[in-house]
PAVEX-495499 format. One record per residue (C-alpha): residue number from 0; residue in one letter; chain; x, y, z. Coordinates in Angstrom, 2 decimals, always signed. Example, Ala and Ser with C-alpha at 12.3 -4.5 7.8 and 13.67 -1.06 7.14 Angstrom:
<rs>
R   num   residu   chaine        px        py        pz
R     0        a        A    +12.30     -4.50     +7.80
R     1        s        A    +13.67     -1.06     +7.14
</rs>
This chain:
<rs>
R   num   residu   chaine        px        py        pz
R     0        x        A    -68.69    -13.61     -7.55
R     1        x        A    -66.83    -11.34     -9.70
R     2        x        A    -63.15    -11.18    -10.81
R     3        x        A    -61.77     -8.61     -8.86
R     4        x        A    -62.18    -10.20     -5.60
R     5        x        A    -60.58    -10.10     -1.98
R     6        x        A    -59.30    -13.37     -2.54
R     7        x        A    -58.42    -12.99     -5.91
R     8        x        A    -55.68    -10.15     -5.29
R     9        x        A    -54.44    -12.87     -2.48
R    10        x        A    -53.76    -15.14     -5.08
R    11        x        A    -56.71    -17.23     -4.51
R    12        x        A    -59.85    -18.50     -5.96
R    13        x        A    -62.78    -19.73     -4.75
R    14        x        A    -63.59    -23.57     -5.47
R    15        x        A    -66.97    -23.71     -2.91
R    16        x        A    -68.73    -21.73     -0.61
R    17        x        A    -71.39    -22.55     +1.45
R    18        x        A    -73.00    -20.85     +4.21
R    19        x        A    -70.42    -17.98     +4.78
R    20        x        A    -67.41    -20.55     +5.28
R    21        x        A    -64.89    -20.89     +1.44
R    22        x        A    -63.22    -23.89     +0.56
R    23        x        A    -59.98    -21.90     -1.50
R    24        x        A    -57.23    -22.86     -3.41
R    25        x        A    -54.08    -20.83     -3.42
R    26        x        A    -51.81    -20.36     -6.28
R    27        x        A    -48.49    -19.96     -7.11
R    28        x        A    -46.68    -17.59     -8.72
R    29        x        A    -46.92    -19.91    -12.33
R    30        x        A    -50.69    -19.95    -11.60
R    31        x        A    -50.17    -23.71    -10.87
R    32        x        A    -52.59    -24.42     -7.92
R    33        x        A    -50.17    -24.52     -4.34
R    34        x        A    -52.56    -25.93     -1.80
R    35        x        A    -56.35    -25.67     -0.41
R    36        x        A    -57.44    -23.68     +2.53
R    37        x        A    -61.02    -23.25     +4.64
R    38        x        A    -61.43    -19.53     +4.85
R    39        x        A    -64.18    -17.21     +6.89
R    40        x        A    -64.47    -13.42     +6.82
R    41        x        A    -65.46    -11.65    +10.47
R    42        x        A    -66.43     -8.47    +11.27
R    43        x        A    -66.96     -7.94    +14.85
R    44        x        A    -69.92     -5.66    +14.18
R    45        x        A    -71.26     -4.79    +10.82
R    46        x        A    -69.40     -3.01     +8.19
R    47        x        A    -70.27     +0.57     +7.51
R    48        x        A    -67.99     +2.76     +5.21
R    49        x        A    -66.18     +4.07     +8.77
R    50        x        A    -65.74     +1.17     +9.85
R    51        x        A    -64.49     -1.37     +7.04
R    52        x        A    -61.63     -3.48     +8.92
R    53        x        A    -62.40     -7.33     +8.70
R    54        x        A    -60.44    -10.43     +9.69
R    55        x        A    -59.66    -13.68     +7.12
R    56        x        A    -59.29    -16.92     +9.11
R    57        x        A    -57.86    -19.33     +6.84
R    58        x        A    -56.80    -22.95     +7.72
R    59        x        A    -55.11    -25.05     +5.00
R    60        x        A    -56.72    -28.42     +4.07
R    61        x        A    -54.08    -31.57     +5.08
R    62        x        A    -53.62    -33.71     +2.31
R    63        x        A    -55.87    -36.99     +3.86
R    64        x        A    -58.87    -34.84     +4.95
R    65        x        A    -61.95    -33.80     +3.03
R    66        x        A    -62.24    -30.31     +2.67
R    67        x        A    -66.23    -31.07     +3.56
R    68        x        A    -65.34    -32.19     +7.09
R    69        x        A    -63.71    -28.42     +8.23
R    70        x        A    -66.30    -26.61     +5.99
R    71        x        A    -68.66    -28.43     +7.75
R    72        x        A    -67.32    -27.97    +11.23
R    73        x        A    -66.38    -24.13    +10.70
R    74        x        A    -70.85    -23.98     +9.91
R    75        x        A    -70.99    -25.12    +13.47
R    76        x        A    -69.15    -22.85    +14.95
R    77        x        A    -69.66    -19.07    +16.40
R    78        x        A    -67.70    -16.89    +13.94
R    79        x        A    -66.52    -14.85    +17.64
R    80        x        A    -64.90    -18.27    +18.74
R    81        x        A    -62.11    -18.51    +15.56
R    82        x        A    -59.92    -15.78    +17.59
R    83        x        A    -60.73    -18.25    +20.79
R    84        x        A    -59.48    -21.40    +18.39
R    85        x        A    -55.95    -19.96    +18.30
R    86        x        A    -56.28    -19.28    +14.85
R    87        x        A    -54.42    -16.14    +13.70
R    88        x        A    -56.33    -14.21    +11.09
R    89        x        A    -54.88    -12.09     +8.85
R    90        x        A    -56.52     -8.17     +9.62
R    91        x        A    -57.71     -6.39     +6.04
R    92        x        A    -59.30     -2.78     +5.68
R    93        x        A    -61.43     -3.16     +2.99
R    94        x        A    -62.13     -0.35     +0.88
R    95        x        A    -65.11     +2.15     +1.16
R    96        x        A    -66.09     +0.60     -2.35
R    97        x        A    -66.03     -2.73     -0.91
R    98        x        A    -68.86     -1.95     +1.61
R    99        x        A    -71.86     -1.23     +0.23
R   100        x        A    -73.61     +1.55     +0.94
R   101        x        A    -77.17     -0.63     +2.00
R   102        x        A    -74.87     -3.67     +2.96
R   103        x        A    -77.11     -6.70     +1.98
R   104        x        A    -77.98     -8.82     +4.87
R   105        x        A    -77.65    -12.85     +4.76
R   106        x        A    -78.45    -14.94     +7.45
R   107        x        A    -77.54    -18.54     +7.19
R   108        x        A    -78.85    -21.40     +9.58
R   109        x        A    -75.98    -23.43    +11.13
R   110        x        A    -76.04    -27.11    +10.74
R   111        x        A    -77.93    -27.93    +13.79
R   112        x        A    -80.83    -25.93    +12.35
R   113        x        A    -81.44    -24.11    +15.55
R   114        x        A    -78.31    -21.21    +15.54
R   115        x        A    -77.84    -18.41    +12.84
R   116        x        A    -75.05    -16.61    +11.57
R   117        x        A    -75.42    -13.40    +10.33
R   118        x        A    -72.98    -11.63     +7.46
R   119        x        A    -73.15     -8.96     +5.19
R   120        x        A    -72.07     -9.18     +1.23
R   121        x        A    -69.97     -7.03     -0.26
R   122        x        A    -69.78     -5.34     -3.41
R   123        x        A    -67.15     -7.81     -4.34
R   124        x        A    -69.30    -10.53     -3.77
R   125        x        A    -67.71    -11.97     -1.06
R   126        x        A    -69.50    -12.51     +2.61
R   127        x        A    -68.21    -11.07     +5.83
R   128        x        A    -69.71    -12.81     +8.74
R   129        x        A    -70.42    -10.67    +12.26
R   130        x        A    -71.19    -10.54    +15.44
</rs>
């Protein structure tokens, strides 16, 4: 993933990613590391350069649990049913640089080997999962 990500200009980086679910670490305004968070990108329906808005679910990481356990648990889940969870995401419009113009497809098999999510990367690098 390059520099000049999403989460970059939030003032986070990426530690792990698997399977369009980021393990994250915020940091402070020193650049001394301020806490971990489980993020997700959704899209309702796939980006196109008219229709670029995406939301960021992001929960932070408790002190006495592995970050492995939610990464693991967000795979399971239907990216539609975060909204449902009572998680508030945080609503970006990506730019029309962000969204490529042939979005690549990904398609990643959940953890029961059965269900598939499907997401889109962007030019950023960074994977926006849909509906």
């Amino acid at each position: 993933m390059n520099a000049n990500t999403i989460f970059n200009a939030m003032g986070m980086s990426v530690l792990a990613y698997e399977n369009g679910v980021y393990h994250l670490r915020r940091m402070a305004e020193q650049g001394q590391p301020a806490g971990e968070v489980i993020g997700l990108l959704y899209a309702p329906a796939p980006l196109t350069k008219e229709t670029r808005n995406v939301k960021l679910f992001l929960q932070d990481v408790e002190p006495n649990v592995a970050p492995a356990r939610i990464v693991y648990h967000w795979q399971t889940l239907d990216a539609r049913r975060f909204e449902e969870s009572g998680l508030e995401p945080l609503e970006l419009e990506l730019t029309e640089a962000q969204v490529l113009d042939s979005p690549q497809a990904q398609k990643y098999t959940r953890p029961d080997g059965a269900r598939t999510r499907h997401a889109v990367r962007l030019s950023t690098g960074e994977v926006v999962c849909y509906n």
